[in-house]
C-alpha positions in Angstrom: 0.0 0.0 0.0 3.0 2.2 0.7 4.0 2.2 -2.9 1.1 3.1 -4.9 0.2 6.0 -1.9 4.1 6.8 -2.7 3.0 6.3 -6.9 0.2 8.6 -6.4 1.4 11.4 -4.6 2.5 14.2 -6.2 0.1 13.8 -9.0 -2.1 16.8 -8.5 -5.1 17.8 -10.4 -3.6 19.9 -13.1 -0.9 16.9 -14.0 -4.1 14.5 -13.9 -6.4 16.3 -16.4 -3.2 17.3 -18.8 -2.3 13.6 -18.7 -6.2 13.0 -20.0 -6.1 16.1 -22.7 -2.3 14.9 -24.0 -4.3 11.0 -24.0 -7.3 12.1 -26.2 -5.1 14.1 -28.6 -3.2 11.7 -28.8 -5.7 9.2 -29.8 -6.5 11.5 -32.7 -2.5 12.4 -34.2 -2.1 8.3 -33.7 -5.3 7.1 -35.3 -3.1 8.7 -38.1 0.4 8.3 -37.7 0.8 4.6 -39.1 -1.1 5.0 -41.8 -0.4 8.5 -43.1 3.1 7.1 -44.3 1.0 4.0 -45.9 -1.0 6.9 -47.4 1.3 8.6 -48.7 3.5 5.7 -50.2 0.4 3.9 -51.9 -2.2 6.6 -52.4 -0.5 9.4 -53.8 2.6 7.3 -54.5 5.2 9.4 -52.9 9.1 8.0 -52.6 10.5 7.8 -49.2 12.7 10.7 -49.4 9.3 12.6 -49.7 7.9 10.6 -46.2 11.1 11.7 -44.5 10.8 15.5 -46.0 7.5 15.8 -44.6 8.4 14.4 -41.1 11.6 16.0 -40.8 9.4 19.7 -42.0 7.4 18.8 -39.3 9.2 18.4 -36.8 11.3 21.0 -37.4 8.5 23.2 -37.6 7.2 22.2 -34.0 10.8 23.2 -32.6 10.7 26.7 -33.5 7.1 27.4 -32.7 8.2 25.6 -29.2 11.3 28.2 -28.6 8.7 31.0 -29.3 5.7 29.4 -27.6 8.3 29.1 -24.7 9.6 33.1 -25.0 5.8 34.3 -25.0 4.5 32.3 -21.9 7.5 33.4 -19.9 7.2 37.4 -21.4 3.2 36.9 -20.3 3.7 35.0 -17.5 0.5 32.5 -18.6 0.9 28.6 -19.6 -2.8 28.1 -19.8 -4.0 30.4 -23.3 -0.5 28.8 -25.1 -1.9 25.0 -24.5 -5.4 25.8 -25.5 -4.4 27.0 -28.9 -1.9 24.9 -29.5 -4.5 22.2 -28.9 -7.0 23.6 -30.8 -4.9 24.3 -33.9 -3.7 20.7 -33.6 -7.5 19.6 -33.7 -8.2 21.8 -36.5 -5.5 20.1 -38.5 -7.3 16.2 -39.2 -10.1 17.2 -40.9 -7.6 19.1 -43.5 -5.6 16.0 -44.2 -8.9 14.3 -45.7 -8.8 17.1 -48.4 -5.3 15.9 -49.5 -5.0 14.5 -53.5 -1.0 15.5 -53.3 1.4 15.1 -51.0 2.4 18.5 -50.7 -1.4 18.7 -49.2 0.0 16.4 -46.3 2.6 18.5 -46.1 0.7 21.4 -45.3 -1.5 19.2 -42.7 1.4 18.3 -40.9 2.6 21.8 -41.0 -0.6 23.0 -38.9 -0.8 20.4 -36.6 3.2 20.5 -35.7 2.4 24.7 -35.2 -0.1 23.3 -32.7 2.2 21.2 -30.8 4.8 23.9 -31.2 2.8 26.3 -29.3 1.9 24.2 -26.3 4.3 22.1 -25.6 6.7 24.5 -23.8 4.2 26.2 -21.6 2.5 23.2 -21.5 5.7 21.5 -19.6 6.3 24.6 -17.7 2.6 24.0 -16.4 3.3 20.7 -15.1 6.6 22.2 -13.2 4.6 24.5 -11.6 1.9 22.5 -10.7 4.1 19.6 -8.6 6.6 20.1 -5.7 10.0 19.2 -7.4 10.8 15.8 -5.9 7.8 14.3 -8.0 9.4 15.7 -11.0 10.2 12.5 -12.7 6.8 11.0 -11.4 4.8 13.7 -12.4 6.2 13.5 -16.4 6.5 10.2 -16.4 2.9 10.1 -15.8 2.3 12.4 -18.3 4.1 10.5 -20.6 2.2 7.5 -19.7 -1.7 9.2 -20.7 0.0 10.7 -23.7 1.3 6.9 -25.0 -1.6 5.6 -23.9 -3.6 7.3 -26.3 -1.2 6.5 -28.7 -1.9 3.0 -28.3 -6.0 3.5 -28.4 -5.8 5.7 -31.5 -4.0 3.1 -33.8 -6.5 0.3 -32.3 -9.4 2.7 -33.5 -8.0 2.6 -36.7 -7.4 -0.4 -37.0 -11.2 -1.5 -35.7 -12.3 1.2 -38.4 -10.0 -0.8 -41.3 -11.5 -4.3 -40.2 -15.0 -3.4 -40.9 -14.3 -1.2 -44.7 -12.1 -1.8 -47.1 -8.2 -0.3 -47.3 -8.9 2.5 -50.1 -8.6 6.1 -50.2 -12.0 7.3 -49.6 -11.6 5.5 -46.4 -8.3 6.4 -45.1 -10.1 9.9 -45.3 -12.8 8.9 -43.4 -10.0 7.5 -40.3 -8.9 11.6 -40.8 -12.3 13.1 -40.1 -12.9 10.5 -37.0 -9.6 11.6 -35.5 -11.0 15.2 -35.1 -13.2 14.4 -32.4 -11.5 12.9 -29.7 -8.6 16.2 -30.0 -11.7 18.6 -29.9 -12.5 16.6 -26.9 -9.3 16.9 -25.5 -9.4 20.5 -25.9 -13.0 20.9 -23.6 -11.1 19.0 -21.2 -8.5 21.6 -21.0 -10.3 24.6 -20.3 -12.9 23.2 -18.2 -10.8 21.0 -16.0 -7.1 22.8 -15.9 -6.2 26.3 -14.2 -3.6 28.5 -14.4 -0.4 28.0 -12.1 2.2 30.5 -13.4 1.9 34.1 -11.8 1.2 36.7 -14.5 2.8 40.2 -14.3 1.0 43.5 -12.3 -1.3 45.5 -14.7 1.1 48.1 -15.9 4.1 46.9 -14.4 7.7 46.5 -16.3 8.7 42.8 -17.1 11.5 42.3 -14.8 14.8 40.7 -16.7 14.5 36.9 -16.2 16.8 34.7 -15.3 19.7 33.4 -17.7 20.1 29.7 -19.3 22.5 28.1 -16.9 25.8 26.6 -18.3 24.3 23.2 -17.5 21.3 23.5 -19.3 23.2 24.6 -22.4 25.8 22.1 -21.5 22.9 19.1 -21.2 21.5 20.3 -24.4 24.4 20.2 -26.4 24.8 16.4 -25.0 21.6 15.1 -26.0 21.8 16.5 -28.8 24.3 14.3 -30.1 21.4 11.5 -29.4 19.1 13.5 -31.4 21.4 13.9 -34.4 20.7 9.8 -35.1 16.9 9.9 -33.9 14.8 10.3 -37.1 11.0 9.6 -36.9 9.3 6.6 -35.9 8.2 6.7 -39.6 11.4 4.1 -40.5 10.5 1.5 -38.0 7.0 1.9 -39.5 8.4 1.2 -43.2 10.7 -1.5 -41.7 8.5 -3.7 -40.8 6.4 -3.1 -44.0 9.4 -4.1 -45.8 10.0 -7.3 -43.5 6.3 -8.2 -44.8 4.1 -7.4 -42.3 0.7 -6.4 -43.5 -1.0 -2.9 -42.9 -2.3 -4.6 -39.5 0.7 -6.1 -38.6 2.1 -2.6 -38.7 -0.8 -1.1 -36.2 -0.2 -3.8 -33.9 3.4 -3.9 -33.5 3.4 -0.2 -32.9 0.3 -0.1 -30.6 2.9 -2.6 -28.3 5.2 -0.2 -28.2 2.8 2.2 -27.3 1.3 0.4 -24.4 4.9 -1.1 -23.1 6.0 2.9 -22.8 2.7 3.7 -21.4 2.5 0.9 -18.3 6.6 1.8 -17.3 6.2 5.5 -17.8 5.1 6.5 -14.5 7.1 3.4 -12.8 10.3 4.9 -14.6 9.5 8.2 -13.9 9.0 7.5 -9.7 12.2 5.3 -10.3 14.2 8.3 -11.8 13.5 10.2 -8.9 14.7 8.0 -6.4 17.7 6.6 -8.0 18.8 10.1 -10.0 17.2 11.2 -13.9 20.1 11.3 -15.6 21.2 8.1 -14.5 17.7 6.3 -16.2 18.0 8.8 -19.1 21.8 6.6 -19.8 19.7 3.8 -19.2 17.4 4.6 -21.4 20.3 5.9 -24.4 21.4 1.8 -23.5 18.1 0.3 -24.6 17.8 3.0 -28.0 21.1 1.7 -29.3 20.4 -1.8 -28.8 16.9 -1.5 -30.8 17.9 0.3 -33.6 20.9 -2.2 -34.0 18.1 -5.0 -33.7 16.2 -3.2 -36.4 19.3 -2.7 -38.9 20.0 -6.7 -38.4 16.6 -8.2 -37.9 16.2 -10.8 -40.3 12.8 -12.8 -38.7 9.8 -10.8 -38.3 9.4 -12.1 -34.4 12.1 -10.3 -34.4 10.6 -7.0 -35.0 7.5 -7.5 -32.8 10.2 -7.9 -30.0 11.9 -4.5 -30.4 8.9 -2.7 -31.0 8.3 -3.5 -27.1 11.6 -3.0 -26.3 11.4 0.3 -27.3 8.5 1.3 -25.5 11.2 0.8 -22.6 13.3 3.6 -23.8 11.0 6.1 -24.4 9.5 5.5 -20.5 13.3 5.7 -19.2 14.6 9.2 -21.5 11.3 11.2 -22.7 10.0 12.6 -20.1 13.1 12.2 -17.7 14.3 14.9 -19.6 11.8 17.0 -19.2 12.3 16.5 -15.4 16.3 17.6 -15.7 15.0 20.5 -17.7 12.7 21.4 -14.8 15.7 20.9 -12.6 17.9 23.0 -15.0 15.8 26.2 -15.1 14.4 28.8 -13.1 11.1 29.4 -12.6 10.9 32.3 -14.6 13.0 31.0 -17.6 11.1 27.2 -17.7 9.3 27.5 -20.6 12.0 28.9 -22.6 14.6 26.6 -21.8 11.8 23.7 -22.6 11.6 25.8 -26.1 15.1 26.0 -26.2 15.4 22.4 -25.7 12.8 20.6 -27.3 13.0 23.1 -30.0 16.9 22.0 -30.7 16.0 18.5 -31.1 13.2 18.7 -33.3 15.8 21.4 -35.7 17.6 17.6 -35.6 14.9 16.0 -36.0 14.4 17.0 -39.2 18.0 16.8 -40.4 18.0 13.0 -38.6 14.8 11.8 -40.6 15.9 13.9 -44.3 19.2 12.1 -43.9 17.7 8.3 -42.8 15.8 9.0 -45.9 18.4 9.0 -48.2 20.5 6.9 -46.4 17.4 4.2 -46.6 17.1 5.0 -50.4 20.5 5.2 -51.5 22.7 2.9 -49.1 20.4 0.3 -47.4 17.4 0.3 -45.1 20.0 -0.5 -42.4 21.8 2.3 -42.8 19.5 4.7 -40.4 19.5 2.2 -37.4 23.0 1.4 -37.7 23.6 5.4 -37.5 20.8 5.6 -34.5 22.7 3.4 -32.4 26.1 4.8 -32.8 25.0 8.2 -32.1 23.5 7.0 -29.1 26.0 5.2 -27.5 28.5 7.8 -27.9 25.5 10.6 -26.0 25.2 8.0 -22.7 29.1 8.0 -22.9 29.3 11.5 -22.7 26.6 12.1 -20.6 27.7 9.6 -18.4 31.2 11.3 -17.9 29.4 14.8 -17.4 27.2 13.6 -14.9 30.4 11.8 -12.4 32.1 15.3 -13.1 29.5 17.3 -11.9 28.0 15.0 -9.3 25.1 16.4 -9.6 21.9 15.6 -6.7 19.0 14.7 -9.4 
């Protein structure tokens, strides 16, 4: 009983209800994200350097809208107006994708929705900050985290569920894109019925006072995982692996809704666990069990094989994405915390987009092993260095 009172505390009511708006939209962007690629590729008949344009524009779209979300909800001193239109423009953005008869309409769905995310996320993390005393840090993402994957592991089901009952063709793929609008509107009534404000805005006529600088750690941690970041291109490739491996369009949804439910079950265990034992330590951990997947996925020659890592790597994203978050938290000031989770998450999406452009290529003009092989390098040499920051600084997260 002493555990789950010790799981449970900490998680207050704003982390709880932005846990269950982060789970709904994510039900929507999922319902979509296996098949959009399918989509593309068979539908409009786009090559894959085109499926890794698109993800890599939008992601790197998301990271500068995150660095100036972050900016504007620390100049206003307000979290809660920056989630609810980033939410809402998010939402907005499925019904568009139905209209789509060329890629470059994709594109431009994408575009909206990642503008969306862009302008919530940071205040949306400084929220959660501000809403938890800091020892339930890693809890209090990790749980996050956990609703958010959740609902990435109910969104592929629905479409799946929708797929079994009508037949795989493009009037019906478009129909998945106008179902996923509801559950993200849904999300957003959530959100301003059910979440309040915890950041302290400035007095009525007073001057913004000068806020605190990025530390030389945070810049220092940045610059670290960023060498992670430079081999991390979008789920997208494990997606087309497995279609290349054989498995069916089904196969697909089900391998990835494992992963999905494997990261959301450890999430908030990993989370509680990094703040007992130390975040950076798990976030190593975590770099560990990356590199060993995406060397599975460059050599995996069985398709067992791939239904195995696709569950292994729910266990990295529960031990590194939303530990980080936590060491940001820790990182910042209070008055600087949605900047520097601009700052950061915006850096690793600009990578992002340079990671999946050049797995594209690599996958079309070297081998489809080429990406993995590069993911796992990259992130063994991160936990190295990271590992060899964190004795010298002996830091007490």
């Amino acid at each position: 009983m002493g555990f789950f009172k010790d799981m449970k505390s900490g998680l207050t009511r704003n982390v709880t209800f932005l846990g269950v708006v982060s789970g709904l939209t994510d039900i929507s962007s999922e319902m979509l994200y296996p098949i959009v690629p399918v989509f593309l590729t068979t539908v409009l008949g786009a090559p894959m350097q085109v499926v890794g344009l698109i993800e890599g524009v939008a992601e790197a779209t998301a990271s500068f809208v995150k660095i100036l979300g972050g900016r504007m909800s620390d100049r206003a001193g307000k979290r809660k107006p920056f989630v609810i239109a980033g939410y809402s423009l998010s939402a907005f953005s499925k019904p568009v994708l139905a209209l789509a008869g060329t890629w470059h309409f994709v594109l431009f769905s994408r575009f909206l929705d990642r503008v969306g995310k862009g302008v919530r996320t940071s205040a949306r993390d400084a929220l959660i900050s501000s809403s938890v005393d800091k020892e339930h840090w890693g809890k209090a993402f990790g749980f996050h985290r956990a609703m958010d994957t959740m609902g990435a592991a109910l969104g592929p089901l629905a479409a799946l569920a929708m797929l079994h009952f009508m037949p795989v063709n493009s009037p019906n793929y478009r129909l998945i894109f106008i179902t996923a609008f509801f559950p993200a509107l849904l999300g957003v009534g959530v959100l301003m019925y059910f979440v309040s404000e915890a950041a302290a805005a400035p007095a009525a006529g007073a001057a913004p006072a000068p806020r605190s600088p990025m530390s030389a750690d945070f810049k220092t941690f940045t610059a670290l995982y960023a060498l992670f970041a430079i081999g991390n291109s979008s789920d997208v490739f494990l997606i087309m692996k497995a279609r290349n491996m054989g498995f069916t369009l089904t196969g697909v949804i089900l391998a990835y809704t494992g992963y999905n439910l494997v990261y959301a079950f450890m999430a908030t265990p990993a989370g509680w666990l990094a703040d007992k034992l130390g975040k950076l330590k798990t976030m190593i951990f975590g770099f560990l069990i990356f590199a060993s997947v995406y060397l599975g996925f460059a050599l995996a020659a069985k398709t067992w094989m791939i239904w195995a890592l696709f569950a292994l790597y729910g266990f990295y994203g529960a031990f590194n994405e939303g530990i980080a978050k936590a060491v940001i938290s820790h990182l910042s000031a209070g008055d600087n915390r949605a900047s520097a989770m601009g700052y950061f998450q915006g850096t690793l999406g600009f990578l992002t987009f340079a990671a999946s452009a050049m797995a594209g290529l690599l996958w079309d003009k070297v081998s489809p092993a080429a990406p993995f092989l590069v993911g796992a390098s990259m992130a063994l040499l991160a936990g190295a260095s990271l590992t060899a920051w964190t004795r010298r600084r002996s830091f007490s997260f």
